[in-house]
C-alpha positions in Angstrom: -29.4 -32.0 -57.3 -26.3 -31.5 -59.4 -26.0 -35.3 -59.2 -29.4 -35.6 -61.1 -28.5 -33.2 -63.9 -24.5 -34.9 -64.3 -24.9 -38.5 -62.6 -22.3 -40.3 -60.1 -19.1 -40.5 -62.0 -19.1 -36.1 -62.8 -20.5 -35.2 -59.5 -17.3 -37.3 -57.9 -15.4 -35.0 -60.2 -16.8 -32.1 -59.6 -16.7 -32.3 -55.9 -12.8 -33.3 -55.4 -12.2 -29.8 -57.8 -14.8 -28.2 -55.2 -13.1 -29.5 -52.2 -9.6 -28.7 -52.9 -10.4 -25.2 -54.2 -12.4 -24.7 -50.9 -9.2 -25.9 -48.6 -6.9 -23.5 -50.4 -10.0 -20.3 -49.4 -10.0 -21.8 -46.2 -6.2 -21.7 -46.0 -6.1 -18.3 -46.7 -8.6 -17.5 -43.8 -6.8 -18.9 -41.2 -3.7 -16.9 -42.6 -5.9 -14.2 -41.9 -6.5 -14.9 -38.1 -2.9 -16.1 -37.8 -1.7 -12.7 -38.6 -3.4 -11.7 -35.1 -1.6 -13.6 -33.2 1.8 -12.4 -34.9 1.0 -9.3 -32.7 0.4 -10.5 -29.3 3.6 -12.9 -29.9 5.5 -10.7 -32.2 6.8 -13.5 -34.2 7.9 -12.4 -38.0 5.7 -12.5 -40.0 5.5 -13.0 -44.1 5.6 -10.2 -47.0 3.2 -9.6 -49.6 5.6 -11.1 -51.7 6.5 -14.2 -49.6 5.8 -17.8 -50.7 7.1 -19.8 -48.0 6.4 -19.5 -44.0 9.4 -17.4 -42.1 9.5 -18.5 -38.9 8.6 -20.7 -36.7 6.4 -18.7 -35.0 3.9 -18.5 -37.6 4.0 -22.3 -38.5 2.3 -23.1 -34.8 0.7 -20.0 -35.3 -1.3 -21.1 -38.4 -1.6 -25.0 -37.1 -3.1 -24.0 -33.5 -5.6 -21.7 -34.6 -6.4 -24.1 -38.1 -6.6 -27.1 -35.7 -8.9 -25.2 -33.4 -11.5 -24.0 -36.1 -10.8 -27.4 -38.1 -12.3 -28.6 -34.9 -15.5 -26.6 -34.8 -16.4 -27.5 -38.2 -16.2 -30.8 -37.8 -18.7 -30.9 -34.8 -21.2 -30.4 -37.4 -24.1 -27.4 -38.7 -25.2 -26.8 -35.1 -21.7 -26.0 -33.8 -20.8 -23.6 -37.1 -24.3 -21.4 -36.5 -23.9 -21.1 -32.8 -20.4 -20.1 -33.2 -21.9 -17.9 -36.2 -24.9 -16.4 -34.2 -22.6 -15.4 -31.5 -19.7 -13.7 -33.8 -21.1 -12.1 -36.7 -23.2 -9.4 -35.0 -20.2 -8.1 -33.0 -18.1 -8.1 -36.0 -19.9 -5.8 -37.4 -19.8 -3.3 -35.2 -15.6 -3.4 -34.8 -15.9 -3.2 -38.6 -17.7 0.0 -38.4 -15.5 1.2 -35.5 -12.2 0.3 -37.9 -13.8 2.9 -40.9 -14.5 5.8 -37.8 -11.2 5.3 -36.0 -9.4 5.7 -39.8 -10.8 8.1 -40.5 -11.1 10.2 -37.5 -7.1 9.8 -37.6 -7.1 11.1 -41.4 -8.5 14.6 -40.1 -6.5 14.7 -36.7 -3.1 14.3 -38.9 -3.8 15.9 -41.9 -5.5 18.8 -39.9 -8.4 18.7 -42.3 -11.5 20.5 -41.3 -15.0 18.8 -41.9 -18.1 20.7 -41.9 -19.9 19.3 -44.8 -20.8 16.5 -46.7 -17.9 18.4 -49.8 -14.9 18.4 -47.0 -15.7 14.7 -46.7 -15.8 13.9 -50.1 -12.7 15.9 -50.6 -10.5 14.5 -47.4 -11.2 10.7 -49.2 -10.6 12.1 -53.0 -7.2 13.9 -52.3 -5.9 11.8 -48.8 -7.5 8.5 -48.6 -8.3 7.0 -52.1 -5.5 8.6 -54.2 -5.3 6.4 -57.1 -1.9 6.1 -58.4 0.3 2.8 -59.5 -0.7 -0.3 -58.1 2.5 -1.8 -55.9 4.8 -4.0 -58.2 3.3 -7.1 -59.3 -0.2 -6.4 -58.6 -3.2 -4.9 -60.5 -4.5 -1.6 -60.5 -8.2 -2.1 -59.1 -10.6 0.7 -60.6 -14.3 1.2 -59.2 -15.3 -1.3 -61.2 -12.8 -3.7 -60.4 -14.5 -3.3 -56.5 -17.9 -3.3 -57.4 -17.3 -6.6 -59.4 -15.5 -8.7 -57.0 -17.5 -7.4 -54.0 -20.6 -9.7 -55.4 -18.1 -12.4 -57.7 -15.2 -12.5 -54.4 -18.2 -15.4 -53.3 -19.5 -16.2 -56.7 -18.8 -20.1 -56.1 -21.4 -19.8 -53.5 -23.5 -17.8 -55.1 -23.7 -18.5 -58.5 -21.9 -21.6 -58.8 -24.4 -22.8 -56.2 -22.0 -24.2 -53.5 -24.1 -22.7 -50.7 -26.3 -25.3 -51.8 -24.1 -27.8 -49.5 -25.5 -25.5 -46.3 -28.8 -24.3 -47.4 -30.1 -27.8 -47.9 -30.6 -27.1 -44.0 -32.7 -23.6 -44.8 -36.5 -24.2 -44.3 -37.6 -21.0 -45.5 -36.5 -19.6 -49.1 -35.8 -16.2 -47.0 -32.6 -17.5 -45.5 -31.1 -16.5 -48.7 -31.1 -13.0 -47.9 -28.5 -14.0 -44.9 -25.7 -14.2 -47.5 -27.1 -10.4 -49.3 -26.6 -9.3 -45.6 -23.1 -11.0 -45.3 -21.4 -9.8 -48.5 -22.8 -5.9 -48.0 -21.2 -6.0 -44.4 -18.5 -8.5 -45.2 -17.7 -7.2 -49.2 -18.3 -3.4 -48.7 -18.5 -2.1 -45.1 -15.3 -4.3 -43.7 -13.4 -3.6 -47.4 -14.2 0.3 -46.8 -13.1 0.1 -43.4 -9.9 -2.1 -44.4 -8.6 0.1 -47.3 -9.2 3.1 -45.2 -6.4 1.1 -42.5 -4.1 0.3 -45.2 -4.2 4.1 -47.1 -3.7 5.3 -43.2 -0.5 3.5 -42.8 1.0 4.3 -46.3 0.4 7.8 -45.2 2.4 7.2 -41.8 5.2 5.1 -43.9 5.3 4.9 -47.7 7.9 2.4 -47.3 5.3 -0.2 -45.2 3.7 -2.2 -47.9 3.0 -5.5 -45.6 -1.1 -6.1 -46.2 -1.3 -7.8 -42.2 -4.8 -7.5 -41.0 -3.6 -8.2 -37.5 -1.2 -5.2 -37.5 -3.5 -2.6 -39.1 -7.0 -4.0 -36.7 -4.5 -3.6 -33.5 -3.3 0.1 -34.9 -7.0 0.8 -35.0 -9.1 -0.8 -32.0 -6.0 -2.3 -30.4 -7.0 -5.9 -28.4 -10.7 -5.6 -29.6 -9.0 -5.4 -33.4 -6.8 -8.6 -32.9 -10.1 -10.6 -31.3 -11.8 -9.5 -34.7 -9.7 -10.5 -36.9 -8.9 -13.9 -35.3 -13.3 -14.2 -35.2 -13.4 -12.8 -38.9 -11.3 -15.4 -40.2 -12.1 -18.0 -38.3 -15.8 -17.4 -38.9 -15.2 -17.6 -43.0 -12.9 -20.4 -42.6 -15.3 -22.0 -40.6 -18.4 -23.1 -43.1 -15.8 -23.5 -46.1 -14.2 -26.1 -44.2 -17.7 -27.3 -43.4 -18.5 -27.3 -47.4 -14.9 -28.8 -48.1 -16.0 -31.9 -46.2 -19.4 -32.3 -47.6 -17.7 -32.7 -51.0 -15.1 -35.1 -50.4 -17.8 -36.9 -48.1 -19.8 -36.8 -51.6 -16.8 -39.2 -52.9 -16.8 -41.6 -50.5 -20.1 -41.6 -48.4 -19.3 -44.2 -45.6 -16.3 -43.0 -44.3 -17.1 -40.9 -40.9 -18.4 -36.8 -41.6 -16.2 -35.9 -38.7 -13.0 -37.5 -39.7 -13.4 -36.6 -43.5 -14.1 -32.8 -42.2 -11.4 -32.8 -39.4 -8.4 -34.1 -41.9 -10.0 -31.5 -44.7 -9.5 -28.8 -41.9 -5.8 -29.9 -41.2 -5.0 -29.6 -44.9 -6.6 -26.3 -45.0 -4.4 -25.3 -42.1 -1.0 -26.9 -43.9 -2.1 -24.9 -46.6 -2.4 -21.4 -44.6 0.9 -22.0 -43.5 2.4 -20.8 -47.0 1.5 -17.0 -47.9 1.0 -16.8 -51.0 -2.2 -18.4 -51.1 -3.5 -15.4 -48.8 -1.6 -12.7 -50.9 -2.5 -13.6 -54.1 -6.2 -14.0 -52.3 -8.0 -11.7 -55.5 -6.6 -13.6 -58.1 -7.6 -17.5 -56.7 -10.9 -16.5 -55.5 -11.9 -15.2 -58.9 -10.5 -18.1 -60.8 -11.7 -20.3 -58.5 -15.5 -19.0 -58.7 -15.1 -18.6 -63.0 -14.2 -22.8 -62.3 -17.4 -23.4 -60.2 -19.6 -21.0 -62.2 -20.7 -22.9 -64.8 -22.1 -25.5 -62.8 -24.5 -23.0 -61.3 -25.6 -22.0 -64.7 -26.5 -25.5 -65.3 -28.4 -26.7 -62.0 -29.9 -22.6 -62.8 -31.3 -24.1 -66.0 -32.1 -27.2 -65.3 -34.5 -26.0 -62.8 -36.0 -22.7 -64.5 -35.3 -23.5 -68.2 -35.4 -26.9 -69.1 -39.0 -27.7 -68.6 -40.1 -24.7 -70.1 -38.0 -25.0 -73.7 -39.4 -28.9 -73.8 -37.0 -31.0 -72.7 -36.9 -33.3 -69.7 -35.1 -32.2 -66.1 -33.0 -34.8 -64.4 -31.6 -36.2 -67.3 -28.9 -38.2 -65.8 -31.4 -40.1 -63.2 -34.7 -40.3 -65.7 -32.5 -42.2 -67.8 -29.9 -43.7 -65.2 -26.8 -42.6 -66.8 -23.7 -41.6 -64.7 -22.1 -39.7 -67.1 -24.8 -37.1 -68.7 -21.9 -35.5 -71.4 -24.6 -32.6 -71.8 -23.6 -30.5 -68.3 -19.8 -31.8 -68.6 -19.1 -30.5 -71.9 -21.0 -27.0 -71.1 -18.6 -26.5 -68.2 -15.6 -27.4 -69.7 -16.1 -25.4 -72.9 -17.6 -22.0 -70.7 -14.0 -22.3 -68.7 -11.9 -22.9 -71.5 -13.3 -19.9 -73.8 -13.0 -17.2 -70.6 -9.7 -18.9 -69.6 -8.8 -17.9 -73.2 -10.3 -14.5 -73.2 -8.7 -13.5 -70.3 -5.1 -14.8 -71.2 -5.5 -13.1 -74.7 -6.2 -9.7 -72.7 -10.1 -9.5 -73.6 -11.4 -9.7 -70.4 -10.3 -9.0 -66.9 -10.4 -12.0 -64.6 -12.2 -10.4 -62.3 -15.2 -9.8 -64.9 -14.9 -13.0 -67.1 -17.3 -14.7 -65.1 -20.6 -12.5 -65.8 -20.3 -13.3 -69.7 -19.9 -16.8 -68.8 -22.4 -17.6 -66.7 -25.1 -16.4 -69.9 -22.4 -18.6 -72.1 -22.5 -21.6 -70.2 -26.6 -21.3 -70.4 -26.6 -21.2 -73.8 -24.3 -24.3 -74.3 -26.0 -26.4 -71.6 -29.7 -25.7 -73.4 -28.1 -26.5 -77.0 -25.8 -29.6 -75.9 -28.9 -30.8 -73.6 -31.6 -30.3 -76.6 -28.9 -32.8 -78.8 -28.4 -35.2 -75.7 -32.1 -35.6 -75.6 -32.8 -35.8 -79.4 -34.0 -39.6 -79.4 -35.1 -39.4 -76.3 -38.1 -36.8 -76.9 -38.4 -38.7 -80.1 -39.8 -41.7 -78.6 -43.5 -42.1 -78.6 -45.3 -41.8 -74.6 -46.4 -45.1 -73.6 -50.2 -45.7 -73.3 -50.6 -46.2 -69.8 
């Protein structure tokens, strides 16, 4: 689709930017599982803070269970939704179980009585979700900061369109409402359930910062908490590896799906092998999705708008151009003005994106309306 809106040479672009931001999310996930297994082997494992891998432990770590799910991804869509079908129900329930086992150990230790709805309320106001300074280097998330990055944490997906690259398998429109159900379970229930983990061990240690979502599963649901973690980031990393392959298949269309994916699933791995791509998760994911953003605005208007407003859909292929500068110059423009917004202290990161998505509209339908000037100008041929 996008290809028909931008033409060959920007949709090469544009996927090589897509397929190396996806690597670096997938990176991250298998971090996440990898921090499991730095239990059941108690190998040392990295900081908040940390850049580089420290030890050797989590280096084969990282590349076993990266090789394993770069693997599953590269058998192809029916391997991914099997492995899917099977995981993501289960999860859910261990997420569940994380939030009750937190806080059923917030009452036992702080000898809190709940009757009501009020004691609840007040346990999680005055105990759990204190507020206070964010730790050193880091921002201060408000409700709003949550509420935003629960729906923009997969905005790349969503409104960037990436999930286009799975979707193109969905025959019904209402297998849409599989990734609603994922981000309420995956973007609210599990982050519940995880802060509630973290503000438990800050009120068991002050002094234990680490954020290792192997460490605080096992302290809740001990072997069942490890195996969910492991399956929760292998099942995210899964699909992006999946999407990470499609794109730089996109580039170079005869080389072999599998190899293309397999070697895209070994970088990612290499790349989950250095922390700070995990720990500084927030701040990639959101730049990331404000880079992919505008493209979804323009394959949004293309589709719904264009028409409409009386101009033609397509451009690039009606008048076989590979370079259609209308699209190109809408998404670089819409990421250099947030970019510059957010670095001048206007907007937060985390909410640039939203403004953006209505200003990348705007300057797709005005650059597109002066791309096709003299086009729409020309008189229709009598057939």
């Amino acid at each position: 689709q996008l290809e028909k809106i931008t033409g060959r040479h920007a949709v090469v672009v544009y996927n090589a930017v897509n397929g190396i931001a996806f690597c670096f999310l997938a990176g991250a996930m298998i971090t996440v599982s990898a921090t499991a297994l730095g239990v059941w082997f108690e190998f040392p494992m990295p900081g908040l803070n940390d850049t580089y891998p420290n030890s050797l432990g989590w280096v084969i770590a990282v590349l076993g269970v990266g090789s394993l799910i770069a693997y599953v991804a590269a058998a192809g869509y029916k391997a991914l939704s099997r492995f899917a079908n099977y995981a993501a129900p289960w999860m859910v329930i261990v997420f569940i179980a994380f939030g009750l086992v937190g806080l059923r150990d917030f009452i036992v230790e702080t000898n809190t009585a709940v009757n009501n709805l009020g004691d609840l309320w007040q346990l999680a106001e005055t105990v759990i979700w204190t507020g206070g300074e964010p730790l050193p280097g880091q921002v201060k998330f408000t409700v709003w900061h949550v509420l935003f990055f629960a729906w923009f944490a997969n905005m790349a997906m969503h409104i960037g369109m990436s999930d286009l690259s799975v979707f193109r398998f969905a025959r019904k429109t209402r297998y849409g409402l599989a990734t609603a159900a994922g981000m309420y379970l995956g973007h609210f229930l599990a982050w519940i359930a995880a802060s509630m983990l973290f503000a438990l061990q800050l009120h068991r240690d002050p002094s234990n910062t680490d954020v290792l979502p192997g460490p605080l599963a096992a302290s809740a649901c001990g072997t069942v908490g490890l195996l969910c973690v492991v399956i929760a980031g292998w099942t995210t990393a899964n699909p992006t590896i999946y999407r990470a392959g499609l794109a730089f298949q996109a580039i170079a269309p005869r080389a072999s799906r599998f190899r293309v994916t397999f070697a895209t699933g070994l970088t990612c791995a290499v790349a989950g092998m250095f922390p700070a791509i995990a720990m500084k998760l927030l701040g990639f994911v959101a730049l990331y999705g404000l880079i992919l953003m505008p493209m979804g605005a323009v394959i949004f208007c293309d589709f719904w708008l264009v028409k409409r407003v009386g101009m033609q859909p397509n451009f690039a292929e009606l008048t076989g151009r590979r370079v259609h500068w209308a699209p190109i110059l809408a998404w670089l423009l819409t990421i250099l003005i947030c970019l510059t917004a957010v670095e001048m202290g206007y907007l937060g990161i985390y909410f640039a994106s939203l403004p953006g998505w209505f200003l990348a509209t705007a300057l797709y339908l005005c650059f597109s309306k002066l791309s096709q000037r003299n086009f729409l100008l020309q008189p229709v041929k009598a057939k």
